[in-house]
C-alpha positions as a Python dict, from the first residue, in 0.01 Angstrom:
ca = {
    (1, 'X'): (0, 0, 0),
    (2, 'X'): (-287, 191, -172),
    (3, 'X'): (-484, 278, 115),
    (4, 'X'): (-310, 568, 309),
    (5, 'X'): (-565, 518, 597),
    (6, 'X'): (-487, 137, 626),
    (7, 'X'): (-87, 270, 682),
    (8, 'X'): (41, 175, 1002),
    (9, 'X'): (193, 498, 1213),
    (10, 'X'): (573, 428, 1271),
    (11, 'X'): (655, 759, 1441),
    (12, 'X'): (789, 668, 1852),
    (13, 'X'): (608, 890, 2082),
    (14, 'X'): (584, 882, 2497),
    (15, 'X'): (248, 675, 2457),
    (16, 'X'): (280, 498, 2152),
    (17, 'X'): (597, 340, 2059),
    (18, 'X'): (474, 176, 1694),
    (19, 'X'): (553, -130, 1559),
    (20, 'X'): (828, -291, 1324),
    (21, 'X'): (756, -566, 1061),
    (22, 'X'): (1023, -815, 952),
    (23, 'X'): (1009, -1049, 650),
    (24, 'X'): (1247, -1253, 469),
    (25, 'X'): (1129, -1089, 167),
    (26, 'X'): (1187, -687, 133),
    (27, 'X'): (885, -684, -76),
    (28, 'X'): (534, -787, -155),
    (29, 'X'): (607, -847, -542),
    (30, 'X'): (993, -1005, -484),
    (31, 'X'): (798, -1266, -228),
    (32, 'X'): (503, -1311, -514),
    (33, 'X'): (783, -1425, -777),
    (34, 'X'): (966, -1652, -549),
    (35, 'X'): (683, -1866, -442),
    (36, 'X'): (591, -1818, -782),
    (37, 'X'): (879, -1960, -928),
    (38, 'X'): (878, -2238, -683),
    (39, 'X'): (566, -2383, -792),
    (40, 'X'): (704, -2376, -1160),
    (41, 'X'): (1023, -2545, -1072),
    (42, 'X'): (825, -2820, -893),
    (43, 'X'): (526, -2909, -1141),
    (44, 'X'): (777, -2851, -1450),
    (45, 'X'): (1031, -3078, -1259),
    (46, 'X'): (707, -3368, -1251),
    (47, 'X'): (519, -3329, -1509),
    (48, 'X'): (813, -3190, -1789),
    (49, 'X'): (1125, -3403, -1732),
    (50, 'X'): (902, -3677, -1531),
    (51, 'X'): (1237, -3639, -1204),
    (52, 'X'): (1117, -3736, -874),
    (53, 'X'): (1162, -3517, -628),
    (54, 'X'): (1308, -3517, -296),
    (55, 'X'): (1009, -3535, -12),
    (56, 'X'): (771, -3484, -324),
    (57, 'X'): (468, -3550, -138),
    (58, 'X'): (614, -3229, 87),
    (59, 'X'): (690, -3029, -215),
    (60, 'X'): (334, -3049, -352),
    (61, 'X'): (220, -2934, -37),
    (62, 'X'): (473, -2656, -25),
    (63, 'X'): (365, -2553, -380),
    (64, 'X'): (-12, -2502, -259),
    (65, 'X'): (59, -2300, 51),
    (66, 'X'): (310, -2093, -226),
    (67, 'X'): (3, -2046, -471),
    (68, 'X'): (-207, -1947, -184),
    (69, 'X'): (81, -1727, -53),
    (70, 'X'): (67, -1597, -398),
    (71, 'X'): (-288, -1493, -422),
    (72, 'X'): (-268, -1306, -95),
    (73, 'X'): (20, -1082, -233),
    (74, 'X'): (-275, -876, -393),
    (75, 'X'): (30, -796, -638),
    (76, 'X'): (-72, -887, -1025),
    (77, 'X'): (348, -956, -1116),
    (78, 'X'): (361, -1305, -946),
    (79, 'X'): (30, -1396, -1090),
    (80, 'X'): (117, -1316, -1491),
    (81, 'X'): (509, -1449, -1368),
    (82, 'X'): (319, -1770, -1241),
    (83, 'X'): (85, -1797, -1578),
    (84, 'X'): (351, -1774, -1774),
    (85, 'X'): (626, -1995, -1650),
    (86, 'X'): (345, -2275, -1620),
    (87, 'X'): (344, -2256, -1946),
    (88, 'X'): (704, -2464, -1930),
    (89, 'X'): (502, -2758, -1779),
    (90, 'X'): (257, -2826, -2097),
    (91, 'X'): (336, -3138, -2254),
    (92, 'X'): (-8, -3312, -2418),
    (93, 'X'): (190, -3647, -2494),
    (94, 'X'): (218, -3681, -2140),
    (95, 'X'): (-29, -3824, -1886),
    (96, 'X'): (125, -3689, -1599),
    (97, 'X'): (23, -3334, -1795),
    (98, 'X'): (-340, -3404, -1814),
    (99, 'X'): (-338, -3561, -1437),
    (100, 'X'): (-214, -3230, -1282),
    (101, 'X'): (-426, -3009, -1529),
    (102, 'X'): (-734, -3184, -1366),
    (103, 'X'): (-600, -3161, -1072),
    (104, 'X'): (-512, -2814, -1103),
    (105, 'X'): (-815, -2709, -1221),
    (106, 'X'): (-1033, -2875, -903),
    (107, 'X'): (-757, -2707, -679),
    (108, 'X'): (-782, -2365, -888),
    (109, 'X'): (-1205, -2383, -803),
    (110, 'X'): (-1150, -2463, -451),
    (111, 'X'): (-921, -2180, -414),
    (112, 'X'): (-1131, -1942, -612),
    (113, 'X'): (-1414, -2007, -362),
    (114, 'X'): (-1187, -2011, -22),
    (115, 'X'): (-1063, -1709, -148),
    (116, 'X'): (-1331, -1468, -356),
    (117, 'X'): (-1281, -1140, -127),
    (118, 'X'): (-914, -1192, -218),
    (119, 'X'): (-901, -1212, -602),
    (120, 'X'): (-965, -829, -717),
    (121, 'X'): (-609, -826, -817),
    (122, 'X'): (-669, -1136, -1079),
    (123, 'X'): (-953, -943, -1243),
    (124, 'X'): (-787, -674, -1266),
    (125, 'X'): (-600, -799, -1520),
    (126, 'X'): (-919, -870, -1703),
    (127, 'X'): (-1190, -606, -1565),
    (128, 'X'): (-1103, -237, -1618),
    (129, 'X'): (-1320, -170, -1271),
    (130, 'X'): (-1122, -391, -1090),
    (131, 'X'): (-815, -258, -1259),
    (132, 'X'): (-903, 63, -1112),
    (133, 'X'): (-933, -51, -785),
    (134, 'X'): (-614, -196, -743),
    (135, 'X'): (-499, 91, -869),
    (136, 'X'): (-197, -69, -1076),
    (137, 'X'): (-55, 73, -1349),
    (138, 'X'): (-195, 71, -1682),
    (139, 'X'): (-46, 98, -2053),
    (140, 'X'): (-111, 457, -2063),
    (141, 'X'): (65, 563, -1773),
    (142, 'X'): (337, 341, -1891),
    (143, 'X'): (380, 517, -2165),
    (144, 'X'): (414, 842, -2004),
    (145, 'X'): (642, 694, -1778),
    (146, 'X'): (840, 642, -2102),
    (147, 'X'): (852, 987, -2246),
    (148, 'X'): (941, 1173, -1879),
    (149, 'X'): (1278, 910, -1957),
    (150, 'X'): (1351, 1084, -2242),
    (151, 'X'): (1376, 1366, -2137),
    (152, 'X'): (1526, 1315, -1826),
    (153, 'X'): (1816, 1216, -2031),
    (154, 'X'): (1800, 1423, -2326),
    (155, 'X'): (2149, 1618, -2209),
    (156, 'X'): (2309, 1224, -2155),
    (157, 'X'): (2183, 984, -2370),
    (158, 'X'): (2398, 744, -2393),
    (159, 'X'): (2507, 647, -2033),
    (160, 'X'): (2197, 785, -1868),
    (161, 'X'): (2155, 953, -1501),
    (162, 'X'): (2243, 724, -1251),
    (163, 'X'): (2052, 576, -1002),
    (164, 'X'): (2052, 914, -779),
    (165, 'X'): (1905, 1109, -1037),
    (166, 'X'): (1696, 1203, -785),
    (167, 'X'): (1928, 1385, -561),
    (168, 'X'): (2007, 1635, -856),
    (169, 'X'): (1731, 1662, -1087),
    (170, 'X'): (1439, 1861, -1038),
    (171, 'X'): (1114, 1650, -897),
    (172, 'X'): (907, 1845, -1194),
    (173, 'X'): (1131, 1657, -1381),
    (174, 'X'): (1164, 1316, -1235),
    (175, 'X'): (807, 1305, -1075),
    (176, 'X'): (644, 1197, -1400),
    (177, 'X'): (889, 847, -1389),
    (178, 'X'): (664, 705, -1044),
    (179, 'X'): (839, 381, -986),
    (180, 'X'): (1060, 302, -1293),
    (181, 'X'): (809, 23, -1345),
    (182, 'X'): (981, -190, -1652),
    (183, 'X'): (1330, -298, -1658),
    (184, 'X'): (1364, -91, -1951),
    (185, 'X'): (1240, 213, -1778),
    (186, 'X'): (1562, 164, -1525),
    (187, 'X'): (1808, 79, -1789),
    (188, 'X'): (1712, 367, -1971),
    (189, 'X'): (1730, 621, -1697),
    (190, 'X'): (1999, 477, -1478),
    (191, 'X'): (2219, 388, -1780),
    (192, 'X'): (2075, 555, -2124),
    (193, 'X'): (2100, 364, -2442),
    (194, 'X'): (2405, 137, -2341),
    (195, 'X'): (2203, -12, -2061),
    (196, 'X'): (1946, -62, -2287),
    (197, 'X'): (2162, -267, -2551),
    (198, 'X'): (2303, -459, -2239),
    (199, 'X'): (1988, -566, -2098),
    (200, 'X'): (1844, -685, -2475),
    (201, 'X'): (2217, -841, -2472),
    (202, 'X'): (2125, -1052, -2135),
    (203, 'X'): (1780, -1153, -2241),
    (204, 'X'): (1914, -1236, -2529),
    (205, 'X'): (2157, -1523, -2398),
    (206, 'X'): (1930, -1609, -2096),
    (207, 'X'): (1603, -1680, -2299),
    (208, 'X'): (1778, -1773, -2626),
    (209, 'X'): (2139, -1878, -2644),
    (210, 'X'): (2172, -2108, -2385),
    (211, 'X'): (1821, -2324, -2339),
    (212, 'X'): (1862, -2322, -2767),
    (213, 'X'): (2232, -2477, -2689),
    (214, 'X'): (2129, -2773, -2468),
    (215, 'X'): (1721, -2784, -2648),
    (216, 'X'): (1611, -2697, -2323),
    (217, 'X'): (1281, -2535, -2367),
    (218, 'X'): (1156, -2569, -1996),
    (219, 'X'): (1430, -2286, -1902),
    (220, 'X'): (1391, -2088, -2204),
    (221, 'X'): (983, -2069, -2081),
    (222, 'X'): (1063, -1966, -1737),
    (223, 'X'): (1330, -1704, -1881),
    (224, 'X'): (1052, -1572, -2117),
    (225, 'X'): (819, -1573, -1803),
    (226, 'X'): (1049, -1336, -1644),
    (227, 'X'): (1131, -1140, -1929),
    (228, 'X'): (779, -1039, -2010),
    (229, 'X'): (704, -983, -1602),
    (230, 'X'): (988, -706, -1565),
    (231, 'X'): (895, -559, -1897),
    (232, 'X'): (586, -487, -1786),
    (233, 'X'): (624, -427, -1395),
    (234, 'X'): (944, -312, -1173),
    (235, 'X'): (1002, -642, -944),
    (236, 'X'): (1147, -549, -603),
    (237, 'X'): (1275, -756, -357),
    (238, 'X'): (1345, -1041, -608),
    (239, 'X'): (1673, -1228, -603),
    (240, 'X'): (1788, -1261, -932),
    (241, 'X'): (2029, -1542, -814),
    (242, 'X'): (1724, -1756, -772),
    (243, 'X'): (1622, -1748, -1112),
    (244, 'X'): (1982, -1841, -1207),
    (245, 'X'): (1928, -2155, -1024),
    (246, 'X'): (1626, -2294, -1145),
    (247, 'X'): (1711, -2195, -1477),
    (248, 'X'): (2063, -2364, -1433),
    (249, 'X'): (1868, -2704, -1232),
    (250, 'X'): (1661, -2777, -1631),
    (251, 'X'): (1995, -2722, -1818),
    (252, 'X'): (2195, -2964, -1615),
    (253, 'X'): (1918, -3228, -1645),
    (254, 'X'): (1928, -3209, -2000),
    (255, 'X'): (2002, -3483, -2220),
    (256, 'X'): (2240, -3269, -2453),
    (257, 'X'): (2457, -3125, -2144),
    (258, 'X'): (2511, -3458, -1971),
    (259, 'X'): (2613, -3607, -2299),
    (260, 'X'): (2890, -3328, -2314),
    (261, 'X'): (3008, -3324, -2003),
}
């Protein structure tokens, strides 16, 4: 994605007729969350509520292929996504906690080994070099980013552009935006200030009102997880639906919302 000369030629031509790639996933970063939020529903499933899975032995094995799956991404989203949501599985009471942080950990070495030529993307988020090399975003272009916004919609700021801003604007106007990289940065432009309040409206209920209604604090972590991740980073290709469901699975396994129902 960074390397122009690494870019496969998709032109058709008498001698050379290309190649097509298919995925399930549109994207490198939506594929990154998804596995990543597999392996948090399955360790916070285990070692937070203590609920035994269906084929568990399978679904541990399915959550190591997904972190390796995740690694290979290259992408740095799924990684702080995954960091984060883990976060829903720490519980120090619990021995099944300290069993899968050793475990972990001896996993996490293994994989750091197998994998070494792999991991510039992880210290990126530590190693300005490495950083570089990935070629990622960093807080100053961000904030750039931020100011092109406003004033791409200094003549409508209330209900933004649209989404084909594009179309009409001038690029030495809209060039400055790159990808729209936050969540905010889309709300904003696509919608002006009333997307804005919308979106803080949603995170809002989905991180806050409704794990705080059934004391759920495994969802509200994986909400948070997410919230911070599309702050900081646009997330293509990821099905929102998905989170919906995970986030839905820790509610209705909640001591509070069976006792209401």
């Amino acid at each position: 994605m960074n390397d122009p000369t690494r870019t496969i030629d998709f032109s058709y031509t008498t001698f050379a007729r290309g190649y097509r790639i298919s995925s399930v996933f549109e994207h490198a970063i939506g594929a990154g969350l998804t596995w990543s939020l597999y392996i948090i529903a399955v360790i916070a499933s285990k070692i937070k509520r203590g609920i035994k899975l269906p084929l568990e032995k399978f679904s541990y094995l399915t959550s190591l292929l997904c972190l390796i799956c995740v690694f290979l991404t290259k992408m740095r989203s799924p990684l702080i996504f995954l960091g984060l949501g883990l976060l829903s599985c720490v519980n120090f009471k619990k021995k099944r906690f300290w069993i899968f942080l050793f475990i972990t950990l001896g996993l996490g070495t293994l994989c750091l080994y197998a994998f070494r030529n792999n991991l510039t993307v992880l210290w990126s988020l530590f190693d300005s070099n490495s950083a570089t090399e990935v070629k990622g975003s960093n807080l100053e272009q961000r904030q750039g980013q931020f100011e092109v916004a406003f004033q791409v919609i200094r003549n409508s700021p209330w209900f933004g552009v649209g989404q084909k801003y594009d179309n009409v604007l001038p690029p030495s106007l809209t060039s400055g935006l790159l990808g729209l990289e936050s969540i905010w940065l889309q709300a904003l432009v696509w919608n002006g200030y009333f997307g804005v309040i919308t979106y803080a409206v949603w995170f809002y209920y989905i991180i806050f009102k409704v794990p705080l209604k059934y004391h759920d604090y495994t969802a509200m972590f994986v909400a948070i997880a997410y919230g911070i991740t599309d702050t900081f980073s646009s997330l293509p290709g990821f099905n929102i639906y998905l989170l919906y469901l995970v986030i839905f699975y820790f509610i209705k396994s909640t001591r509070k919302y069976n006792w209401s129902k």
